[in-house]
N, C-alpha and C positions, 0 to 999 in steps of 0.2 A: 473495555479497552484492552488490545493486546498487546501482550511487550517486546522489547526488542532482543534477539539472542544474536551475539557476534560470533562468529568462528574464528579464530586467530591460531597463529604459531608462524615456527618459522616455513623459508618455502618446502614446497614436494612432502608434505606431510598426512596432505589426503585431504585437505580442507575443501576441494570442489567439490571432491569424491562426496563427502560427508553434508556438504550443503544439498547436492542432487538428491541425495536421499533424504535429507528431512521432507523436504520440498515435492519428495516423488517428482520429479523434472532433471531432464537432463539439460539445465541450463547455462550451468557453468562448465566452459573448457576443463575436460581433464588430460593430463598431458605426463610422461614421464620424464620429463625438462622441466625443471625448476623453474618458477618466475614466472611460469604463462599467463596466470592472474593476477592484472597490472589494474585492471578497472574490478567497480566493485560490483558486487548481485545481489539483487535481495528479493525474495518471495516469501510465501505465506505457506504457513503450517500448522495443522491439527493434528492434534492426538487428546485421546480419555477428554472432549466436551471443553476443549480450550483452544484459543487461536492464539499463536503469536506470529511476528514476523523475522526470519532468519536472513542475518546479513556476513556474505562472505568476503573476507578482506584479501588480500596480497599479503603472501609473504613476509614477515619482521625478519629484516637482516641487517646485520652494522660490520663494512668493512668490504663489502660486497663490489664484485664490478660490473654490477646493472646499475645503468645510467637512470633510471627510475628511483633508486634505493629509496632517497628521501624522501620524494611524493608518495612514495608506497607508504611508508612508519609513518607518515604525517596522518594519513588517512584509518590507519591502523589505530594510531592515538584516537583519532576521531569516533570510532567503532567502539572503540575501549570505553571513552566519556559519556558516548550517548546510549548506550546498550543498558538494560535492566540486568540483564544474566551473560557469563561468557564463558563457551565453550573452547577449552585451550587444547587444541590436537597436539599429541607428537606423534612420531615412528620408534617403534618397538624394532622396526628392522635395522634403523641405521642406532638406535641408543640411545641415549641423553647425550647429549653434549652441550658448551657452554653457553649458545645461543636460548637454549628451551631455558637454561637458568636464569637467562640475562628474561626475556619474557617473562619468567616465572616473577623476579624479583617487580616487574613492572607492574604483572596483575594484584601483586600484594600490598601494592602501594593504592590501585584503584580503589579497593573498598567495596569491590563490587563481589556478588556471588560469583565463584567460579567451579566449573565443572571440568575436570581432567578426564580427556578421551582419547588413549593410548590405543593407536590405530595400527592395523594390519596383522592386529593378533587374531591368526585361522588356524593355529595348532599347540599341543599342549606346551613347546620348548619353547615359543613364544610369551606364553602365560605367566612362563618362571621368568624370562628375561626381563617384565614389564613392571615385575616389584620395584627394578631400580630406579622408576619413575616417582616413587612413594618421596624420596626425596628433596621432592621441588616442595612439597610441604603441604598439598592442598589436599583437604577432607575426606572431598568427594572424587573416584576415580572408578573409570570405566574402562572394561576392556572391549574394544569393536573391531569389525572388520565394515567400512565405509561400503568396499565393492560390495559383500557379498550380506551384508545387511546384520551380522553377528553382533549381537549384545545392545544394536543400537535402539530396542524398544526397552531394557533395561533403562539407558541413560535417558531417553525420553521421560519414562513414566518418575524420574528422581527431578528430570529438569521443569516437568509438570506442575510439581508441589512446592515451586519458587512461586509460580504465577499466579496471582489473582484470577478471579472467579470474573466473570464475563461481562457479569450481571451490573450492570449501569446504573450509577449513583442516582437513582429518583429523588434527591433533591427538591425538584420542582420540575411545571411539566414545561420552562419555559424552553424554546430551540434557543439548539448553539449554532452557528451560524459561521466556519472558518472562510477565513481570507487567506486564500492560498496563491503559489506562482513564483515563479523564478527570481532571483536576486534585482530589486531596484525598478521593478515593474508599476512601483505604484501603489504597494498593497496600506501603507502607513498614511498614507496623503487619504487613499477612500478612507479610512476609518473616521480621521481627521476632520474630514469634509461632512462624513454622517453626526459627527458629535458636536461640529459647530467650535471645537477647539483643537489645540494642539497639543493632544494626548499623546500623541508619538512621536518622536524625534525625528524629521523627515532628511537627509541630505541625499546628494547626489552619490555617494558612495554606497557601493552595494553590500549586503551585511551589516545595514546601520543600527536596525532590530535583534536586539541580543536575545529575547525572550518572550516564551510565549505568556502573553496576558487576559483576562478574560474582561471585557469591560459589558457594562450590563445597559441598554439602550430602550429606553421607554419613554417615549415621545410621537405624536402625531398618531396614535392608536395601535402602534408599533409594540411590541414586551420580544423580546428574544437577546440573547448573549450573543458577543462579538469577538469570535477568536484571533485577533493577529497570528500569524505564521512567527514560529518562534524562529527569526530567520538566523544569519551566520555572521556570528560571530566577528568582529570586529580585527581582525589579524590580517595581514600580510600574507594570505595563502592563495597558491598558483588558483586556476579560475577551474579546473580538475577537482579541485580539494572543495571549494567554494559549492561545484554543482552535487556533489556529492555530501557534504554538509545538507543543504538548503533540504535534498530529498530526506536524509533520514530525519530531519526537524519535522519534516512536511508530515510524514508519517505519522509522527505522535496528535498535531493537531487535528489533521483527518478523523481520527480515530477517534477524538474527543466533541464529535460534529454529529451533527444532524442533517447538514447543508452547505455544501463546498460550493463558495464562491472564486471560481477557479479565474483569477485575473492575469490579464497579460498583457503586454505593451504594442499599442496597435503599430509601432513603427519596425515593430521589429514581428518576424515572421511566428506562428505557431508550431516554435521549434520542437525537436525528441524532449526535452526535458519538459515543456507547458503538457506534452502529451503522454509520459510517465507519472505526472501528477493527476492526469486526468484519471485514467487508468487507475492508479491507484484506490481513488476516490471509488470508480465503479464497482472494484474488487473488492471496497469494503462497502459496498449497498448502502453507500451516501447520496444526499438527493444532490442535483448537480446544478450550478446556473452558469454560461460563461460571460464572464466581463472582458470587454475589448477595451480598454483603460487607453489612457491620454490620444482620445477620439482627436480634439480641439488640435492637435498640429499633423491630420491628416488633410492633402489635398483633396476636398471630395469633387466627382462627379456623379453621372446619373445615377450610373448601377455599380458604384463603391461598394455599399452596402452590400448587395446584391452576392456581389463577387468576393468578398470577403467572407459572408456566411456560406457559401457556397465551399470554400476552401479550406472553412476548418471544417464543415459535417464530414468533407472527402476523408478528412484528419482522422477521426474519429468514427468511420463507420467498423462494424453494422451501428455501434448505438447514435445515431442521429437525430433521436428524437430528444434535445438540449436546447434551453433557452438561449440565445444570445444577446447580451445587451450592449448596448455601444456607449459609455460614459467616457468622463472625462473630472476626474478629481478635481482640478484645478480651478474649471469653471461651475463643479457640480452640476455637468449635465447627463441628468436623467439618473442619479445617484437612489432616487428615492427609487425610481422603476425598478432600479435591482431588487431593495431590498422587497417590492412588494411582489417580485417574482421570484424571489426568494422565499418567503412566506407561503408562495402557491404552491411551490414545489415543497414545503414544507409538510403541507396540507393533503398533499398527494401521496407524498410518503407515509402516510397515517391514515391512508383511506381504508374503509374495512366493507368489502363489498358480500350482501345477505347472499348465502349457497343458490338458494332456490333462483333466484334471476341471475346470477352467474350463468348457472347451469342452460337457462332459458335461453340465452345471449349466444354460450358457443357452442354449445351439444349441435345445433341446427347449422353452424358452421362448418364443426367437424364432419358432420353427415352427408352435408357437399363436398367439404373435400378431406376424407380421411389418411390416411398416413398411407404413404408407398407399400404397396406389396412384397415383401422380403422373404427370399427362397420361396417363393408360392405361398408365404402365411401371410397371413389379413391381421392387422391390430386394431381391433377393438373398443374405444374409449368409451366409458358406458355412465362416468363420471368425475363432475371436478368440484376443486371446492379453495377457497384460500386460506393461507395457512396461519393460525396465528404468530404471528413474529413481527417485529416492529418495524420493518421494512417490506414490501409486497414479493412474498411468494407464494405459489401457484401448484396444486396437487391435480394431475391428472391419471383418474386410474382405470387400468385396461388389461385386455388380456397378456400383452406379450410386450411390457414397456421394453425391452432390450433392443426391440427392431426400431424403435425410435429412435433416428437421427436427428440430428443439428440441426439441418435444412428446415425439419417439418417443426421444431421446438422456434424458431425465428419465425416461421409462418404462424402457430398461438402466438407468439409474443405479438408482433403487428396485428393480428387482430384483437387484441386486449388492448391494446393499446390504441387503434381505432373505433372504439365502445367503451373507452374509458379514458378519463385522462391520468397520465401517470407522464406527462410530461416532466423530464430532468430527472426520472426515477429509476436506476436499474431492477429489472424482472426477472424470479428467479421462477424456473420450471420442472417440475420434475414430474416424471411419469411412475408409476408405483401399480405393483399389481393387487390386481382385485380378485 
């Protein structure tokens, strides 16, 4: 599982700057206006054989005359609580002042590890200026430059040796199974419904689930764990703070899955947030099913159905190849169908297909139709093979893999994927020279 790093400080400090870069993505606005990061970002990062996920907050300020101020720090708090590690920016150009104190005094309070990343040092009379940070009190302290990429593989390879090793608790080989999806969707009621009692608190308000639980399900020839979405928090907070909570919760259980049952409220659309969890899911090569939950208070006619699956794959393409199931908590209809398509996709995720008939299957494929001719060169594929890893990826190797594009890697994926089933499973590809 990997953990969560927060970026914090006050505004214009470089924290987009510095998330873009861990991230290699230019995702977050960077802006020389104060304040431009009001919403939050979070993408995935490697470095030295580790994944974690990095989340960039808004500006901490108190006294401020952005109409935001509070929803910003609330969110901030937020980042602060749920993060494993936290990366505290300041500016070396503008100095310490009382706001990085007033921060500092907060992170001290957290308990959490913190890493000090005194930013926009690119010359040596900045280097002397950045002692004055020593200061705020914390241990660890880096000097970077966010733009130009200075010192920041320093603070990586210290921020590395906080995180845990990748390597997944073998326990036992039973799957974990999350129950994931937006605030009051339903996700307590299907558990509820699977176990025949009233294991979770169900109300009408969203956020009623404080935490996430693992309950263990071995009935009707069933064995697998069932993760509730550690959802949000029982507080008074604007429905900004609320979707933003739910996501970084969603994260850690994701993480802790085998098989993301992504549920969502058939009355309500499959909005951007049902489809950042999706997403999420695929980005950590989780087996995926969707549930269309409280089915029983849709009008149906002929081609309901139809045109509802039809509108989330639109949701969700290229990956379309997702089971859909259409339940209803309430009346437990077709409850068990999830979970045994659950299980298939479970199955699929851990398929291990022999080289030798791999190779039989799409070598005569590629033969028919090999990869686009690039500047007059011809690429090659002369073998493939799958790779050991506990999700399905894919080693194609050739002469000139650089000229393989996108296009052609989505063309192997659909045909592996019609020669095999890997239904609800993300495909990873890679071409590798021989």
């Amino acid at each position: 599982m990997s953990s969560i790093v927060a970026i914090v400080g006050r505004p214009n400090v470089g924290k987009s700057t510095l998330f873009n870069r861990l991230i290699q993505k230019r995702e977050a606005i960077v802006d020389s206006v104060s304040g431009v990061t009001r919403d939050r970002h979070y993408g995935f990062s490697f470095w030295n054989g580790k994944n974690f996920t990095v989340i960039d907050t808004g500006g901490y300020m108190l006294g401020g005359e952005d109409n935001f101020e509070k929803e910003i720090n609330d969110q901030v708090m937020i980042a602060i609580d749920e993060s494993d590690i936290i990366i505290f920016a300041v500016d070396v150009d503008s100095g310490l002042n009382t706001m990085d104190q007033e921060i500092g005094r907060l992170l001290h309070k957290s308990n959490k590890q913190v890493i000090l990343a005194v930013n926009k040092v690119d010359n040596h009379k900045r280097q002397i200026d950045s002692n004055e940070f020593h200061s705020l009190g914390f241990e660890k302290s880096f000097n970077i430059s966010a733009i130009n990429g200075s010192g920041t593989g320093e603070l990586l390879d210290e921020l590395v040796t906080y995180l845990p090793n990748d390597s997944k608790n073998e326990e036992s080989d039973i799957p974990g199974f999350a129950v994931v999806g937006r605030p009051n969707a339903g996700k307590s009621s299907f558990i509820n419904a699977l176990l025949g009692n009233d294991r979770y608190v169900v109300t009408d308000i969203a956020g009623t689930t404080r935490d996430s639980i693992d309950t263990h399900f071995n009935r009707f020839g069933f064995d697998f764990k069932l993760i509730d979405t550690a959802g949000i928090r029982k507080k008074s907070k604007i429905n900004d703070d609320v979707e933003f909570y739910s996501v970084v919760r969603s994260i850690r259980t994701i993480e802790n899955a085998d098989v993301c049952l992504i549920l969502f409220d058939a009355t309500r659309s499959f909005d951007a947030q049902v489809k950042n969890i999706f997403w999420l899911s695929a980005r950590n090569n989780k087996g995926i099913v969707i549930l269309v939950n409280k089915w029983d208070l849709i009008d149906k006619k002929t081609n309901t159905i139809k045109l509802i699956e039809e509108g989330i794959r639109k949701e969700i393409e290229p990956f379309v190849d997702v089971p859909i199931v259409f339940i209803s908590s309430l009346t437990k209809q077709r409850i068990f169908k999830a979970i045994e398509t659950a299980m298939q996709v479970y199955k699929s995720r851990k398929k291990s297909i022999v080289t030798r008939k791999f190779n039989d299957v799409l070598l005569p494929i590629i033969q028919k139709t090999p990869p686009p001719a690039y500047k007059g060169k011809y690429v090659k594929i002369k073998f493939c093979t799958q790779l050991p890893s506990s999700y399905p990826q894919f080693a194609f190797f050739c002469n000139l893999p650089q000229y393989v594009k996108d296009p052609y890697k989505r063309f192997i994926e659909n045909k592996i994927r019609e020669n095999y089933d890997f239904c609800g499973v993300p495909i990873n590809i890679f071409f590798r020279k021989k």
